[in-house]
Structure formats: structure tokens, C-alpha cells
C-alpha positions in Angstrom: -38.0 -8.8 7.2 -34.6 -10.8 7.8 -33.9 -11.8 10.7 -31.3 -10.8 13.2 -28.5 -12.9 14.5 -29.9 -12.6 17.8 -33.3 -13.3 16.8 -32.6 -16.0 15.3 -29.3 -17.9 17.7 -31.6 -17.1 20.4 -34.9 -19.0 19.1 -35.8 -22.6 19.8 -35.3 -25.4 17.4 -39.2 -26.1 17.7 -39.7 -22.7 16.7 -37.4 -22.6 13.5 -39.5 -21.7 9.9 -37.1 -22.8 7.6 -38.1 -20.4 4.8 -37.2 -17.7 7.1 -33.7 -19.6 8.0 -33.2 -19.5 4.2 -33.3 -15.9 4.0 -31.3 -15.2 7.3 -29.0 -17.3 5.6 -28.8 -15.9 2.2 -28.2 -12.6 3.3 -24.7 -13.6 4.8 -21.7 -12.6 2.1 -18.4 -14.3 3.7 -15.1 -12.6 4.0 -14.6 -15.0 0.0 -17.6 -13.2 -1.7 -19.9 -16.0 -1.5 -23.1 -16.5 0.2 -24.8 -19.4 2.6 -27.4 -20.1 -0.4 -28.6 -23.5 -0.6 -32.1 -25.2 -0.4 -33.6 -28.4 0.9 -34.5 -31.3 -1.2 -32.0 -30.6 -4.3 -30.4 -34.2 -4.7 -33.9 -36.6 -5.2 -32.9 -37.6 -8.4 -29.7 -38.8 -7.4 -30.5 -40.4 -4.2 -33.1 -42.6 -5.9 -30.7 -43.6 -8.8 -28.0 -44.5 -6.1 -30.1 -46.2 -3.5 -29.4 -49.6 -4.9 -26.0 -49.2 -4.7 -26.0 -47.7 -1.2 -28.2 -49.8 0.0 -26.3 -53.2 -1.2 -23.3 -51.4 0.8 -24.9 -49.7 3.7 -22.5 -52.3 6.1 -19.9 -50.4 4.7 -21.0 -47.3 5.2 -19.7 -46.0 8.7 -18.3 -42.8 8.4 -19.2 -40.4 5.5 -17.3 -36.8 4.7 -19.9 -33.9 3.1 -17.9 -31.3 1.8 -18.9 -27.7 1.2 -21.9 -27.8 3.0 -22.6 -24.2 3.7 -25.8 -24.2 6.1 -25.7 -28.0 6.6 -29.6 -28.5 5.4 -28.7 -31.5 3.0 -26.3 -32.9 5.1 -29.1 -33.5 7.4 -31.0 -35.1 4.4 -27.7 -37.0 3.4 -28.0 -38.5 6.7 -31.9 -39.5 6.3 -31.2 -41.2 3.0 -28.7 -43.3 4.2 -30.7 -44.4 7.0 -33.5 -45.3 4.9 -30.5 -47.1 2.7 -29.9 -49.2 6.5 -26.7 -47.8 7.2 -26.2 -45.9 10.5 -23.0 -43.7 9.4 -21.4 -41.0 11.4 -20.9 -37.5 8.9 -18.0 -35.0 9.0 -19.8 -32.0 7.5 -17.2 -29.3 6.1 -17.3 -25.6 5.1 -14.7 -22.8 4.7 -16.8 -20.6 6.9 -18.8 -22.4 9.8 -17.9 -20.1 12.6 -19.1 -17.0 13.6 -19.3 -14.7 16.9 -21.9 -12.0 17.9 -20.1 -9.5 19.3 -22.1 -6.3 21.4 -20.2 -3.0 20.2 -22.6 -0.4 22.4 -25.9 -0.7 24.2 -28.3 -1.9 21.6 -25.7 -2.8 18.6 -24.4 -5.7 17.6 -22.7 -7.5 15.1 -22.4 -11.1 13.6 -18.5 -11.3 11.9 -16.7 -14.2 11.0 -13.4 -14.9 13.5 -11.1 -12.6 11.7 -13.6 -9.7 12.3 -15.3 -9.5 9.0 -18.7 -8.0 9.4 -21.4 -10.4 8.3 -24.7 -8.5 9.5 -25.5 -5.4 11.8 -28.0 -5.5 14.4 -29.4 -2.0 15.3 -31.8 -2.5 17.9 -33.2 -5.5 16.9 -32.8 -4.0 13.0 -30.8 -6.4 10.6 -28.7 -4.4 8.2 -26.0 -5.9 5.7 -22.9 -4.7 5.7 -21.7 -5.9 2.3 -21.4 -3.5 -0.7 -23.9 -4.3 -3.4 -23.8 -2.0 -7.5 -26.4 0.3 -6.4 -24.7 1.6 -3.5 -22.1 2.8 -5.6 -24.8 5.1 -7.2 -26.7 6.3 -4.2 -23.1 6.6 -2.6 -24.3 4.1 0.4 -21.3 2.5 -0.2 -19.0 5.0 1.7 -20.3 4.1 5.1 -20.3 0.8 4.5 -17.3 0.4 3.6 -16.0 3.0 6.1 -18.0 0.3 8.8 -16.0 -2.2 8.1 -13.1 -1.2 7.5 -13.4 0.4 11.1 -14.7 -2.2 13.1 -13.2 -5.3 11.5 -9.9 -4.7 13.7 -12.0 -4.3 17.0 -14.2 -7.1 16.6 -11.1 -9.4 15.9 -9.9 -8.0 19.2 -13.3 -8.6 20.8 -13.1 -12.1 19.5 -9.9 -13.1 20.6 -10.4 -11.6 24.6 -13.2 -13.9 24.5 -16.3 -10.9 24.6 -18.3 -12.3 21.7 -21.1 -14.8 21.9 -19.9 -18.1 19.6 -22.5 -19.3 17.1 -22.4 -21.2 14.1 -23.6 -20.8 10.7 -25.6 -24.2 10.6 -29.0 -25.4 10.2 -31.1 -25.4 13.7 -32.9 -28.8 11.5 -30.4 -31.0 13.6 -32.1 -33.2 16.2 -29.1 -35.5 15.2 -26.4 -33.4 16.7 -24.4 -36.7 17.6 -24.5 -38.2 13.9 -23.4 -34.9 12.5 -20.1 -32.9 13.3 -19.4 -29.8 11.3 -16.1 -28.8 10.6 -14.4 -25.7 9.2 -11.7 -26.9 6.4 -10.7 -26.0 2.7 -10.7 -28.6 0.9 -7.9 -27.6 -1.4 -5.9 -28.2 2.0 -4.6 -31.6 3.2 -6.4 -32.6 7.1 -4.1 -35.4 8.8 -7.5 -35.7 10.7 -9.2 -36.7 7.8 -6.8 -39.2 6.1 -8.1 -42.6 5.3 -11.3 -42.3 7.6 -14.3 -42.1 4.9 -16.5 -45.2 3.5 -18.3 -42.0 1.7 -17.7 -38.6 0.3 -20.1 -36.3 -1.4 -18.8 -33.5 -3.3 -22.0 -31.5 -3.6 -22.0 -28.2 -6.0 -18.3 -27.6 -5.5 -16.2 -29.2 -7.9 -17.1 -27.7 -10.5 -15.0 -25.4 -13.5 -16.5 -22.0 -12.8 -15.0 -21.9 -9.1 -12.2 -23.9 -9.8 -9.4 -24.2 -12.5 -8.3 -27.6 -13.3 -5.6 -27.8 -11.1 -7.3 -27.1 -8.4 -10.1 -29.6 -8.9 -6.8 -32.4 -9.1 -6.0 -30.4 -6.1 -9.2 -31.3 -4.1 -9.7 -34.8 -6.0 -6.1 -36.0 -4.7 -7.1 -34.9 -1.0 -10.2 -36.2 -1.2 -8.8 -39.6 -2.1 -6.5 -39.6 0.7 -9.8 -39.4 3.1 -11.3 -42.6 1.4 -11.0 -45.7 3.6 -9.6 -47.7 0.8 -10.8 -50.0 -2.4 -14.8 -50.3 -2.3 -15.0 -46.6 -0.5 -17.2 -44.2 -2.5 -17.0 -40.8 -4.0 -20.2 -38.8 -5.4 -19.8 -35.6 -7.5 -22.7 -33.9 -8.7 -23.6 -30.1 -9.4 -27.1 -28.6 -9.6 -27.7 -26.2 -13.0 -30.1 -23.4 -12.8 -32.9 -25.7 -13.6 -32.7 -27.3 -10.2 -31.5 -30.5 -12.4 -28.4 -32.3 -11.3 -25.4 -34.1 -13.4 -23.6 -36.5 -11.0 -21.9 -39.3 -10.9 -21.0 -42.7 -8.3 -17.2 -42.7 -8.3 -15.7 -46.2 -6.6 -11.9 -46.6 -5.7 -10.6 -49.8 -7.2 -7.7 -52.3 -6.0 -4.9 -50.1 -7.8 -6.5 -46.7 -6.1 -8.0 -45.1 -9.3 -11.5 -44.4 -9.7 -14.1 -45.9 -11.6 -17.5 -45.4 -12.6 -20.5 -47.0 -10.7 -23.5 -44.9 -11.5 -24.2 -41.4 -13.5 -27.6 -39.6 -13.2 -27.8 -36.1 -15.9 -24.9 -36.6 -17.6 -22.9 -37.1 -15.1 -20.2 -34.9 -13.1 -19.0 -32.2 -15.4 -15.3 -32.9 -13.7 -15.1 -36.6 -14.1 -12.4 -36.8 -16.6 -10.5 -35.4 -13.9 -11.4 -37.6 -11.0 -11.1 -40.7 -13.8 -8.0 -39.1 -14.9 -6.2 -39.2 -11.1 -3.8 -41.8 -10.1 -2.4 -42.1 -6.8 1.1 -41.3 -6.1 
């Protein structure tokens, strides 16, 4: 049985079974149609193929950007590796949807929503239920209070929210015993931050550049932002994206004297979007 918000928000870090924080997880469709998937221990192949680089560097390596994170669980791993690598960096951790209020509607109902309202889980006496609209509902016709739910509430948990009557959580990994290492920020990457400009040693790109989210222009989009967050010549960029075998194709970007981006390191193949990053020259 899934978790409730509650159940889980409210447990101890100790206490946390991580297959269990998976599943609470997973069962989360944002206000985009996507889902807080992701699992420990994807990027092995890659951190042992760029450990000599990294580790030659680690000096260097001060502040690193992780973007589209979703629970945070490899960030925490990204962090291990480069400690074993000797660096001692600092991570900006970002996701379009980090946020999230529990909000009590009546005496033994609540509700975990996003800050605009949207419904991400009910909580019916200690009873998680998903509010989201899945193909069989449309058959059974479970649909129609679902929907009618949300469209419903949404308005009054935004105002809930916004007085201040929620509880404010977010959707993170509770694996974080090094919550001064680790910030989490919400941001979209195809938006510009002035916070973030010319701050990063590192950036990983993690299972979000990639064609079948993004068209092309977009992914120049992001690739242009993200070079105006690198530090300068000898910062680092790594792109990689994990198929359906669990395998990854990624690639050690570094920013030269004239800002472009070369080559250091491919594992798989490499990043299925490096033309693009090789392609993009700075303004």
C-alpha cells in the first residue's frame, strides 16, 4: 500500500525504506503530466569512466548545478562521487516541481497539491488515493469524480495555500543527511536565472535533454542557459540519458577559451543531443 503524504512527511529520516519512498513517489503525476520516477544507482558507468577527469579537477570543482532532479536521490549520489573524486562542492539541485503543501480540507481529509492547487494525492483517513485520470477510468466511468475533485478543489486549495493554512513539504528525498551541501531549487530550465549566471564549475544534465521531451530549439534553448551558469573556460557540462535497458549514452562536455564546447569523455555512444551542445556558440 502507498503511502500517504502524512505518513510519510511525518516519518523520521532513520525510519525511511527507500523502496517504499519510490512508490510514494511514483504515484505523484505533476500539474505537466509527468511523474517523480527515478531510481538510485543509474549513472555507475559514467561516474567510473569520468572519475579520472574529475578527480584530476576536483580543486576546481566548488559549486555544481543538477538539473531536473525530480526526487533528488542521485543528486545525493552525485554528491558522494565527487567526494570520493576529493572535491568538497556545494550542489544547486533543480526541478520544475519541488514544492508542495498538505492542505486539511475536513476532519480526516487531506490533500497534497502543488502551489497552484493541483491535486497530487488524497488522504482519506490515512487512505492514499490518486487523483489523476488514468484509460481505464474512462471505461468504468471513475473518471467523472475525479475529475469533478479537482476541478472543485483546485481553486480552494490555492486559496488555502496562499492564507498560509497548508503544511509546506517538499518533494525530495528524506536520504539527505547533507542538507548543507545540497539546496534544491524549483526552476525551468528553458528560463534564464540571474541567480544562476556564471556560478557553476559543474553541470549535469541528467535524462532531460533529450529529443522526445524537447524539440531542437528548445534543447539550444536550455544548452545556451546552461552555458551562461558555467563559471568560465575549464568549467564542465555532462549530458547523459538512460534507455530502457538501464544503459546510459553520455558525454563530458568542457568550455574552451573561445566559449564553445568540446568533447572530453563519451561513455554509450554518447549524448544523443551533442551535435547541438557542439553546435552552440556564444553570443
Amino acid at each position: 500500500m502507498v503511502m500517504s503524504a502524512r505518513q510519510f512527511y511525518s516519518g523520521s529520516e532513520a525510519s525511511t525504506d527507500y523502496t517504499r519512498e519510490s512508490e510514494f513517489f511514483a504515484k505523484l503525476k505533476m500539474r505537466n503530466g509527468t511523474f517523480k520516477l527515478t531510481r538510485p544507482s543509474r549513472f555507475r558507468e559514467l561516474e567510473t569512466a569520468f572519475r579520472p577527469v574529475l578527480t584530476e579537477r576536483s580543486e576546481r570543482l566548488r559549486e555544481a548545478l543538477d538539473v531536473g532532479v525530480s526526487t533528488g536521490v542521485t543528486t545525493v549520489e552525485l554528491l558522494r562521487y565527487l567526494e570520493t573524486c576529493g572535491a568538497a562542492p556545494r550542489i544547486t539541485a533543480t526541478d520544475l516541481f519541488i514544492d508542495a503543501h498538505i492542505v486539511e480540507v475536513a476532519t480526516g481529509i487531506r490533500v497534497l497539491a502543488d502551489p497552484e492547487g493541483w491535486p497530487l494525492q488524497y488522504d482519506v483517513a490515512g487512505l492514499a488515493i490518486r487523483p489523476w485520470i488514468r484509460r481505464l477510468d474512462y471505461v468504468s466511468l471513475a473518471f467523472i469524480p475525479r475529475h469533478l475533485a479537482s476541478t472543485i478543489l483546485q481553486p480552494r486549495l490555492r486559496a488555502l495555500i496562499r492564507s498560509g493554512r497548508s503544511e509546506p513539504v517538499q518533494m525530495i528525498t528524506r536520504s539527505l543527511s547533507d542538507a548543507d551541501s545540497i539546496a534544491f531549487v524549483e526552476d525551468d530550465i528553458m528560463r534564464r536565472s540571474a541567480d544562476f549566471a556564471g556560478r557553476f564549475d559543474l553541470v549535469r544534465a541528467a535524462n532531460i535533454l533529450n529529443r522526445s521531451y524537447f524539440s531542437n530549439d528548445q534543447i539550444r534553448t536550455a544548452v545556451a542557459n546552461i552555458h551562461s551558469y558555467l563559471s568560465g573556460p575549464g568549467s564542465l557540462l555532462i549530458v547523459t540519458r538512460t534507455n530502457e535497458k538501464g544503459e546510459n549514452g553520455g558525454t563530458l562536455f568542457e568550455v574552451g577559451a573561445d566559449g564553445s564546447f568540446s568533447v572530453v569523455k563519451r561513455v554509450g555512444g554518447g549524448s544523443e543531443v551533442e551535435d547541438l551542445i557542439l553546435g552552440y556558440r556564444p553570443s
